[in-house]
N, C-alpha and C positions, 0 to 999 in steps of 0.2 A: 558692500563687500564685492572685490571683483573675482570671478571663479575663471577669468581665461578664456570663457567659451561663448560665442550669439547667441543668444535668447530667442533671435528674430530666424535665425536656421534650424534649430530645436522645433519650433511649433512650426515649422513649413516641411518638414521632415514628418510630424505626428500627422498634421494633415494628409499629407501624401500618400500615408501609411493607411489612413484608415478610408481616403476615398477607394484606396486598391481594395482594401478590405470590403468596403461595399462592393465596389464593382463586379467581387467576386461573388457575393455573395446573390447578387441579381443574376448572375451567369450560371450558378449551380442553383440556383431557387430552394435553399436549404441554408438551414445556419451554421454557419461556418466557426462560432464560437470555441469550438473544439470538445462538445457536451454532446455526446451523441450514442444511444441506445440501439444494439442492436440485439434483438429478441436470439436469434436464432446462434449467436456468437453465445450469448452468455448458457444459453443450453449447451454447447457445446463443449465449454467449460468447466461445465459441472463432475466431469467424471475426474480432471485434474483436483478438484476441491473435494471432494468425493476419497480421493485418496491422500490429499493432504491431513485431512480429518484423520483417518484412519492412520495415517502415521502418528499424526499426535497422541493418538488413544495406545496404540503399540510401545510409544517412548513411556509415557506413563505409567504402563502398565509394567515393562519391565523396570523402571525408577523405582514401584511400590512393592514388586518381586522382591527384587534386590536388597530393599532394607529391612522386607519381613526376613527373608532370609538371614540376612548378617545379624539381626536381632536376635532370630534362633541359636545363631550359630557360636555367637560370643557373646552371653547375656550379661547384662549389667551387674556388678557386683553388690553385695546388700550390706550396707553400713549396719554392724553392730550397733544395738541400742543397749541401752545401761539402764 
């Protein structure tokens, strides 16, 4: 099956790509993967998570307001029994 395209350009191209990627990766002496922890970023973060929590517990909370309320408010009607 012919797809149009070198085979022999495609893998001289992947090579190319991933000697740079080493190269770089001996030049910053760290992994360049794109997986990378940093301690002091994700504390930093926590007060945005901190209040996304707290939004979620707020929407909730008035979701569960809201239907005690209408529940009070227009109670369900009681089917005669015979």
């Amino acid at each position: 099956m012919e797809y149009g395209f070198d085979e022999a350009l495609i893998y001289a191209e992947a090579e190319e790509a991933a000697a740079e990627t080493e190269e770089i990766s001996e030049t910053v002496g760290e992994d360049t993967s794109g997986f990378y922890f940093n301690p002091s970023g994700f504390v930093d973060t926590l007060g945005y998570m901190g209040r996304g929590m707290l939004g979620i517990f707020v929407v909730m909370a008035v979701i569960i307001i809201a239907t005690t309320l209408c529940d009070k408010l227009f109670p369900a009607k009681k089917k005669f029994e015979r």
